[in-house]
SEZA-604237 format. One record per residue (C-alpha): residue in three letters; x, y, z. Coordinates in pm, whole numbers, plus 32768, in hexadecimal, padded with zeros to 4 digits. Example, Ala and Ser with C-alpha at 12.3 -4.5 7.8 and 13.67 -1.06 7.14 Angstrom:
2
ALA84CE7E3E830CSER85577F9682CA
// end
This chain:
54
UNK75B97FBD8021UNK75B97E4D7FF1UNK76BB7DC57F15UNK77117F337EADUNK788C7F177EB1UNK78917DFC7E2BUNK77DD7E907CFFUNK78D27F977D0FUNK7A147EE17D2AUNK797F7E047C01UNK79D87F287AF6UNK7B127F5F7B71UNK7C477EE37AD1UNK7DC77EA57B1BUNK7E637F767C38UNK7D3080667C8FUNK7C6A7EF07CBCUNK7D6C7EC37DCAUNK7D987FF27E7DUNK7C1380747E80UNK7BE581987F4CUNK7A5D81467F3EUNK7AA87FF37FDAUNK7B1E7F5B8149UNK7BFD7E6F80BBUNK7C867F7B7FC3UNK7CD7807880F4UNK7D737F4281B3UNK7E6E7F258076UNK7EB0807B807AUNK7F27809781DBUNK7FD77F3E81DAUNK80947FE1809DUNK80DA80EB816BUNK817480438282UNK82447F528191UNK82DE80918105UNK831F81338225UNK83A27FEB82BFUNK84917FB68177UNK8531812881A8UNK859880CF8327UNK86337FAD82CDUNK86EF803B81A2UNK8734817F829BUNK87A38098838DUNK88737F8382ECUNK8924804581ACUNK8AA8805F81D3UNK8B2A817E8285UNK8BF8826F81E0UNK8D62827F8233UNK8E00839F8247UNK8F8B83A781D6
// end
């Protein structure tokens, strides 16, 4: 399989060019994605005002 994803990613376009399931690169994306979200909900968990209660 030499050169065969880059052949691959080569006819993809836009947003499935960047997060290729087919691909190393494209998984790495993927999971560093995840890990941004996830990261961005604890902090917005964490530091959001707390409700006070009258």
């Amino acid at each position: 399989m030499a050169g065969g994803e880059e052949a691959e990613a080569a006819k993809l376009t836009g947003i499935s060019k960047i997060f290729n399931a087919q691909t190393t690169r494209g998984r790495a994306n993927v999971a560093m994605a995840t890990y941004a979200s996830v990261g961005l909900l604890i902090a917005y968990f964490t530091l959001k005002p707390k409700k006070s209660k009258k």
